[in-house]
Structures are given as C-alpha cells and as structure tokens.
N, C-alpha and C positions, 0 to 999 in steps of 0.2 A: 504494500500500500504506500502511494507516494506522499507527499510533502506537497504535493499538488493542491487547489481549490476548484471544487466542482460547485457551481451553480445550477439551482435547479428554476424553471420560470414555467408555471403552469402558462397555459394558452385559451381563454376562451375566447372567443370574437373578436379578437386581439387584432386584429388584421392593420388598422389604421392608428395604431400605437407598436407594434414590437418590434417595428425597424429602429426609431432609436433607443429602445433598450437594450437591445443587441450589439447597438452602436456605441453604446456604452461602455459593453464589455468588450468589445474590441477594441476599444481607447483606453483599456486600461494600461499603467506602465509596466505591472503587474504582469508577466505572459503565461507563466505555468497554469491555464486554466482549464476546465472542459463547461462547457455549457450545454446545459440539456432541457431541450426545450420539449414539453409535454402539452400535445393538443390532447385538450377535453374538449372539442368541438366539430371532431373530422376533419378540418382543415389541412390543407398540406402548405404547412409552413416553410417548410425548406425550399420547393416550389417559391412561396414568394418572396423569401432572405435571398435566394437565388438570383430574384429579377431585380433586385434592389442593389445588387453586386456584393451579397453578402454573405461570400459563399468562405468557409474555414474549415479545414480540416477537426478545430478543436472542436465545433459543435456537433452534437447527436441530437436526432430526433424519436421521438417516443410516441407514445400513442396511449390516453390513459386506461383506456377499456372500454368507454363509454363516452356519452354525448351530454356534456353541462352535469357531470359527476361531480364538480367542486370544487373548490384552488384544494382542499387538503387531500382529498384522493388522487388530485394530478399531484399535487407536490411528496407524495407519498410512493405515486409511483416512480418519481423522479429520484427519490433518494433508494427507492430499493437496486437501481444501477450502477450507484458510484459509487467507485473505485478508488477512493483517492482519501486520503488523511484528513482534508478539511471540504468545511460545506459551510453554502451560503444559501440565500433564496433572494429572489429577484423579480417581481411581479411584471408582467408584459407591458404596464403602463408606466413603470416607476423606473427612475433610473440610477447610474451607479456614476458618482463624478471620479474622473481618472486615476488618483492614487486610493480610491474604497479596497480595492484588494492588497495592493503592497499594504497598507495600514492594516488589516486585518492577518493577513500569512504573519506579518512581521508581530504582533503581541500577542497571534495563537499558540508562539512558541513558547508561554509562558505563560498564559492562562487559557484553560480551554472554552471559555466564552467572552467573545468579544465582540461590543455592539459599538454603534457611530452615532455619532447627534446626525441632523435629519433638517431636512428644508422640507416643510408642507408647502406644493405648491397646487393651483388647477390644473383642472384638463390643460388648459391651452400653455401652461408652463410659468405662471403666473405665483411668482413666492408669495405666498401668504404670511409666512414666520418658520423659526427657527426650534427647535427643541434639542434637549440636552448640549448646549451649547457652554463651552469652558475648560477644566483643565483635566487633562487625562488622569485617570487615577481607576484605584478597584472600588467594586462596589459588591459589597453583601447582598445575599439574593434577597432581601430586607429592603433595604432601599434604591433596589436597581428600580426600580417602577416611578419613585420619586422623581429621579434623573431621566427615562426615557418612559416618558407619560403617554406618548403620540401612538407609535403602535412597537413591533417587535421582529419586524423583519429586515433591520438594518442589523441583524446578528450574522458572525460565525461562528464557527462551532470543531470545536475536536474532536473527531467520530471516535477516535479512539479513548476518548478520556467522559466524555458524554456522548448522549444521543436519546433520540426520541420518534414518536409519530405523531403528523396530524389528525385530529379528533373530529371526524364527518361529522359528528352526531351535534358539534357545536355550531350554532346559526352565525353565531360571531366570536372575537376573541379566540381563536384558533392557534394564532399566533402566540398569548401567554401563556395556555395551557399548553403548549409545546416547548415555552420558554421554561416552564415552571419542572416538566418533565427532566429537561437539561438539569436542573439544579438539584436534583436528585444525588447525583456525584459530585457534583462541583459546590462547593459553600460560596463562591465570589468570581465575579465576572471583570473582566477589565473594558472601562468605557472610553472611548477617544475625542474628545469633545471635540469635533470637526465635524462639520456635516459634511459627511462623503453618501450622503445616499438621498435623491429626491423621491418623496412620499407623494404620488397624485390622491388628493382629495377630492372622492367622487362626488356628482351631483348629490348623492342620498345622504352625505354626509356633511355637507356644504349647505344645503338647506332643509336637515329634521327632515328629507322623505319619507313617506307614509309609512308608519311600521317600523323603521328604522329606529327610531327610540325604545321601542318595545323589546325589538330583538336583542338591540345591545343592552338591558336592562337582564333581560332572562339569562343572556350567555355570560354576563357576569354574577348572577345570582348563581348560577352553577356551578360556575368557579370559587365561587366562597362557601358556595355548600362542601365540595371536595375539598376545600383549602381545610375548613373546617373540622372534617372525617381525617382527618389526616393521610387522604388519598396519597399525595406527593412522596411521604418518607425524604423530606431535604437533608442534604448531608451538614446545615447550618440550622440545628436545632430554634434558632430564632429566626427564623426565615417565617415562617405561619404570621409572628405579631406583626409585623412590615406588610408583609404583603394582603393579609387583611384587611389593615387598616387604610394601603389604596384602595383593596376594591371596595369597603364599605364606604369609602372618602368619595369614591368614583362613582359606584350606584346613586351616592345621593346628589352629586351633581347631574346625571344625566335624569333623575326626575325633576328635577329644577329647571334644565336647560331649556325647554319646549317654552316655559314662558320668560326666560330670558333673552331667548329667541325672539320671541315675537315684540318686546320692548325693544330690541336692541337685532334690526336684524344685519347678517350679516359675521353674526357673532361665530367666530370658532369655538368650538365644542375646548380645543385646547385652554382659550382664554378664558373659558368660564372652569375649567377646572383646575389650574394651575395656582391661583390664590386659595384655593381650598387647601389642595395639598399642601400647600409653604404651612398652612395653620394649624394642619393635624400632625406636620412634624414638627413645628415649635409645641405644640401642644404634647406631643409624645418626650419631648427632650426635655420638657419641666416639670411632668409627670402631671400637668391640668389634667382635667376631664375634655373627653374630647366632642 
C-alpha cells in the first residue's frame, strides 16, 4: 500500500460542474494521486472529462451499482477500490485549491486525520465566508466541531491508522458520522487553518429549502442519540462531552434558524451558529450552565 492519496468524488448529474473539480485535482502541486470518480447516475463521465481534454492516466472510473443510490453508497463504493495509504473525498461540485493535497500527505504523516479550513462559496463560485480559519494546531475529537463547524469533507485520512463507512440510512450529516467513526482510533486530528478546499452551498441550503431544516434536524438528532449510547467507542474518552454539546448547541440553532431566516434573509446557517458555539465553549470552560 503506497504513501499515495486516492480521492474518491461521487457523481450525480454532475455533468455541468465536474470539469473543474477534476481540474482541481489536476492542478494540484501534489502528483502522487489517483482519483476515482463514481457515477450514481449512468452517466459516462470519462466520455465527457474526455471531451473536455481531461483525459489522465491517474483517474479511474466506477460505476456505483445503481441510479441516485446516494453520495454515501457512491462514496462507499469509491473507497472499497483504493489502494493507496491515504484518502480524501471531493464532491463533483466543490473544489480543491492547489496545495489541498501537499498540505494534507505532508501532516498525515503524523496524524492520521487531517482537515483544512474551507471557503463556502455559491453555485456560481461566489465566496460567501471562510470557516476554521487560523493557526494550524491538533484538535481533540472534543472540539474538532468547534473549529470546523461548516461540514467535514475537507478531511484526510490514514487508512491504515483509521477508517470508516458512509451511513445510507442518514438523510444528512453523513459526513460527521463518518468523521466521528474515524475517531474511534484516533483521540486528535491535526487542522491546517488554510482554506485549501471550496464548499458549494447548495440552493437548499442557501435559502431553508423545503424540508431541508427538518432533515438536518433529524440527522443530527441521531447523531446524539448514538453519540449518547455510546455507539462510537472514541479512543479520547472525553470526546462524547464536546461533541454533544455541538450537536445539542447545533440542533438548537437550526430550530431557530427558519425565523432568523426570515428577519434577516440571506443569513448563513454558518452565521447564525457560530456565536452560539463561541458561548457554549466559554460556557463549558467556566463551568456556567449552558
């Protein structure tokens, strides 16, 4: 197994977005990589990376079994392929800015999870704001959530030292409970405050889409139901108090948000949860009531 970074990028409807995330990864200074891109849509991608002049021996194509199965079952089938020491994930619409992979090979060799601050931008490439922005350092599986609030696919990962699978069964947050799986082995992850990875902020998530509040309501309630059972087993016996108290911190801003939303529209979901958090860790560090 090499020392290599394999990227996995689920594929749905992707068509008018996965040229520059490809383009991404091919602009990395980074070279040791393989990328493998999974259509969950029948689509013949290669066909059109092809026509786009995006043809690389380092990419593989896959096919996830099925037609709109999931980002977790594509990205699932994506990781049962690789071959290679480290793994990243890379959604079809989001992108990686040029040193994301050297930044990440280079402190997997010495932690085995390693995430990056994050540009939230629109569809049209439009920065909205920055998250976990600042100075590189480890973070306890405790307070990694505090630091990277936004989502959790700007991680790598050391197949050999962790690993995990995506959770079909979860409508949303897919991403933490794969992150939370990792930390099973690992007690502390190393974060690079650099945003080497653009996060597209869908319409659904940009303006409170219908049901969209609800889901991410439930899939974090499930999360803390599990967090709670002590489904996880973390190898940082204080990892349950942290990370409960984002998502209990986080559930109660997303029942809030719909009519902050509607006073203030336009609001990021980030911005309305970000003062809450600073509150329940000052609150947690003076030992107030929270």
């Amino acid at each position: 197994m090499s020392e290599a970074i394999s990227i996995v990028m689920p594929a749905f409807r992707a068509e008018d977005v996965i040229v520059d995330a490809v383009k991404s990864v091919l602009g990395q200074s980074f070279a040791d990589w393989r990328l493998i891109v999974v259509a969950d849509d029948g689509a013949d991608y290669e066909l059109l990376l092809g026509r786009a002049g995006l043809n690389d021996g380092r990419i593989r194509y896959i096919d996830s079994g099925g037609v709109g199965t999931g980002a977790s079952r594509a990205r699932n089938a994506g990781l049962g392929v690789i071959d290679t020491a480290y793994a990243a994930v890379l959604d079809a619409d989001d992108r990686f800015q040029p040193e994301k992979l050297a930044r990440l090979v280079g402190a997997l060799a010495e932690t085995p999870i390693v995430s990056t601050a994050i540009t939230d931008v629109t569809p049209a490439g439009k920065p909205l704001r920055t998250v976990g922005v600042g100075a590189d350092r480890l973070l306890t599986a405790g307070a990694h959530k505090f630091v990277n609030f936004s989502m959790d696919s700007m991680i790598g990962w050391d197949r050999r030292r962790v690993d995990g699978r995506y959770d079909p069964t979860l409508p949303n947050m897919n991403d933490l409970d794969f992150l939370l799986q990792l930390y099973r082995t690992s007690a502390a992850s190393f974060h690079i405050g650099t945003p080497l990875h653009d996060y597209v902020k869908q319409p659904a998530s940009l303006s409170n889409g219908e049901g969209f509040t609800d889901r991410m309501i439930a899939a974090k309630t499930t999360l803390l139901e599990r967090l709670t059972r002590g489904d996880y087993g973390f190898a940082d016996p204080t990892a349950a108090e942290g990370l409960g108290r984002f998502l209990e911190t986080s559930l109660a801003a997303e029942r809030s948000y719909p009519a902050a939303l509607a006073a203030q529209p336009g609001l990021l979901f980030e911005d309305h949860l970000e003062p809450r958090l600073r509150a329940a860790a000052t609150s947690a560090s003076t030992g107030t009531a929270g």
